[in-house]
C-alpha positions, 0 to 999 in steps of 0.5 A: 566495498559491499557486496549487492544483495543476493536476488530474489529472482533471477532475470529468466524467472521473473521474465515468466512470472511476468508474462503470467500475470493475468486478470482473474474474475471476482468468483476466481479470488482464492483459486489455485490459480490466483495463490500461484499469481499472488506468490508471483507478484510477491516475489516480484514486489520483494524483488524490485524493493531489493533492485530499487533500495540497492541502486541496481537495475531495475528489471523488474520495472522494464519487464513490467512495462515491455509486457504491458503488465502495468494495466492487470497489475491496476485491475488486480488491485481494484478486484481484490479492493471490489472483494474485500468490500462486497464478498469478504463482509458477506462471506463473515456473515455466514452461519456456515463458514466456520474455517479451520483457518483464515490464513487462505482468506488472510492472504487475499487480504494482504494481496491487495498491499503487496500490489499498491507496494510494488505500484509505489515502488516503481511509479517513481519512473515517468516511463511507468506512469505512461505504461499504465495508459488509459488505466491511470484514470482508474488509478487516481480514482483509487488511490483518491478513494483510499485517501478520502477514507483516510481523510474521512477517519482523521477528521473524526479522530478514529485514526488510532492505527495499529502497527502494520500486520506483516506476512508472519502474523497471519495466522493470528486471526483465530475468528473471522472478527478478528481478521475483519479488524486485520483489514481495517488495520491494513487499510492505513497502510494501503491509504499512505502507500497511495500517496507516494504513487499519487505524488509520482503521478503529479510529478509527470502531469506534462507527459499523461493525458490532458484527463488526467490531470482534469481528474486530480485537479477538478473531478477529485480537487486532489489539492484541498484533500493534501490540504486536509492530509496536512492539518489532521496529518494521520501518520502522527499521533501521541500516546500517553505523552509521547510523540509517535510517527509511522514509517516502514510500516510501523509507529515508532517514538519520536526524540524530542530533538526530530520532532519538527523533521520532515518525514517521507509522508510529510514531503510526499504531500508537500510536494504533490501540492508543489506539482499541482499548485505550480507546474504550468500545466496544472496551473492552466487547468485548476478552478480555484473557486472561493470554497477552494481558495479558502482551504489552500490559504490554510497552508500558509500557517503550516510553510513555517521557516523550518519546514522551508529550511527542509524542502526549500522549493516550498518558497515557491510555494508560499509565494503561490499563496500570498499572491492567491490572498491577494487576488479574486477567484478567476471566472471557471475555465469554459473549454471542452475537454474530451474525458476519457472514463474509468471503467474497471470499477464499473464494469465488476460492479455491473458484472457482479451486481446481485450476485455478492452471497452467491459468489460468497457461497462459492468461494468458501466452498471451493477456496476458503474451506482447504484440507489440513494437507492444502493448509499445510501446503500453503503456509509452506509457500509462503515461508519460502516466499518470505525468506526473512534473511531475504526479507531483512535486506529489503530493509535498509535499518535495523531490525525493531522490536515486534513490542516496543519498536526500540532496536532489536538485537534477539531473533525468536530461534524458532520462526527467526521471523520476529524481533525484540530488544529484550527478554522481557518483551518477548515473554509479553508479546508472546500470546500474539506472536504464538500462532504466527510463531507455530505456523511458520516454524512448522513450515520451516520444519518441514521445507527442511525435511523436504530439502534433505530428503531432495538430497 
């Protein structure tokens, strides 16, 4: 019998660090305060992973929803997504901002992935999705926002995303240039992972409020952008010749015998469109016009005999099809519908507006300009936050190799927090593996030092 995973938390801390959550303004994103509120939600998120991928109890998901911490952990997320667009461009801009390092602003950047993680990983329960209350609308309005972009990139073929930046390699943007394009890379990431919690939401549309599914079906059409997700799909991709798909936060070659095997992403748009399309309650509520028509009917090439064969609901579905081939468009649904509005985008935007060089300036004066010594302190915290024989149980295979992506046995001896198959690949992925390797076994060195002199 395997023994369950040794905890991230235990129950007490992680009831305090959950009762701690609050909602930080904008001009307070880099403070003392929001770091100690990202390394929390961190460790949570690294926790409910663990709980989750082990068939333990969830704590992390109870504690969450009996504090009614679901709605600031929304509204941290559309914060730091206001930030990175309208403070982070602006901040760049800057003659004088010249960091020391960017691994203070690297951070922020990362937080808003750790959040859509932890929101992925527990929106899998229907108690979850009824926590969020009100704050659902806001939700599906980003979610939808991030897969529009991720729509909008596919359809022009600019979909060349690169390997997720983990945590470790951070400190690999010398320059801010080189931390925008960082952003950019996470953005993808950030795009599927609101799929899996967009598809959670659908699977609950009986239980939520009337306006929310009004808001998938009709104010955002979510059914036609799934149609696009599954035409351009963006989590595929060839290079030089060779098949390639994303998952775990990586592209990884795929044989040419699994090349028509559904993918998590691949079944997660599937069956969002299975929920939408054919539960009564979404069914009662969709205006399928001819435009709308006309873009599900594209599904029918896809629902091949050896899709079906993988997720045999999908024949439902395909029935759905043929009968809406068949028929005439029904007139639009006249009926009133009390819509509640989303308000946190708004209320920040209106909040903030014309003051994003202003608040730009105060930040890189007050937390994005630390002393060596707050440096020093930071990267510590966040060694100890990703203890990688921690992190390596919160992934169910095999360690890949931080190159090729090929099976890895070899760990770098000095960070122990990257991987690679062979000698060979080490050497060459060393120029970008040299900051992030310095920076954590500096951290490592010296939490060290610090525990033997405690002794």
């Amino acid at each position: 019998m395997e023994e369950a995973p040794a905890p991230v938390l235990l129950y007490g801390e992680a009831e305090g660090m959950v009762q701690s959550l609050q909602t930080f303004k904008i001009k307070d994103v880099g403070s003392g305060g929001w770091f100690k509120q990202h390394e929390y939600i961190e460790k949570l998120n690294m926790q409910a992973i663990l709980n989750a991928s082990s068939g333990q109890e969830e704590f992390i998901k109870e504690l969450l929803i009996t504090r009614e911490k679901i709605p600031a952990l929304i509204h941290e997320l559309i914060g730091v997504e206001i930030w990175k667009l309208k403070v982070f461009p602006v901040l760049c801009r800057l003659t004088d901002f010249q960091p020391k390092s960017t691994f203070p602003l690297y951070m922020v950047i990362h937080h808003e992935a750790t959040i859509i993680n932890l929101l992925e990983t527990i929106f899998y329960h229907k108690d979850v999705c009824e926590s969020a209350e009100e704050l659902a609308l806001d939700l599906i309005d980003y979610c939808h926002r991030k897969l529009t972009m991720l729509v909008s990139q596919s359809s022009e073929g600019s979909t060349e995303s690169q390997d997720r930046i983990l945590p470790t390699v951070s400190s690999e943007a010398s320059t801010l240039e080189e931390l925008k394009q960082q952003a950019e890379h996470l953005e993808f990431d950030i795009a599927l992972k609101c799929l899996s919690v967009l598809r959670y939401i659908t699977d609950h549309t009986d239980s939520l409020p009337l306006s929310v599914t009004n808001r998938l079906l009709n104010t955002h059409n979510l059914p036609c952008v799934l149609v696009e997700l599954i035409q351009h799909c963006p989590w595929s991709r060839r290079q030089k010749g060779q098949l390639q798909k994303y998952e775990s936060g990586r592209w990884f070659p795929v044989p040419a015998e699994d090349q028509l095997k559904m993918t998590k992403l691949d079944g997660q748009t599937w069956i969002a469109l299975y929920n939408l399309l054919l539960r009564p309650e979404c069914q009662q509520k969709y205006n399928i016009n001819n435009f709308t028509k006309g873009q599900l009917l594209k599904l029918r090439s896809f629902l091949t005999e050896v899709l079906i064969d993988q997720l045999p609901n999908l024949v439902e579905l395909q029935q759905f099809l043929s009968h809406l081939s068949m028929s005439e468009p029904a007139a639009p649904k006249k009926e009133l519908v009390l819509e509640q509005i989303p308000e946190i985008w708004d209320s920040i935007i209106k909040e903030n507006s014309g003051k994003w060089k202003a608040l730009a300036k105060y930040q890189v004066k007050h937390a994005f300009s630390p002393s060596e010594e707050e440096l020093r302190y930071q990267a510590q915290r966040w060694a100890q936050t990703y203890n990688m024989d921690v992190m390596e149980t919160l992934v169910p295979d095999k360690p890949k190799c931080g190159l090729c992506g090929s099976e890895a046995p070899k760990r770098c001896s000095r960070c122990r927090s990257e991987w690679y198959c062979t000698r060979e690949c080490q050497v060459k992925h060393w120029q970008k593996h040299k900051m992030a390797c310095d920076l954590v076994s500096e951290s490592l060195k010296k939490i060290e030092e610090d525990v033997k002199m405690q002794q």
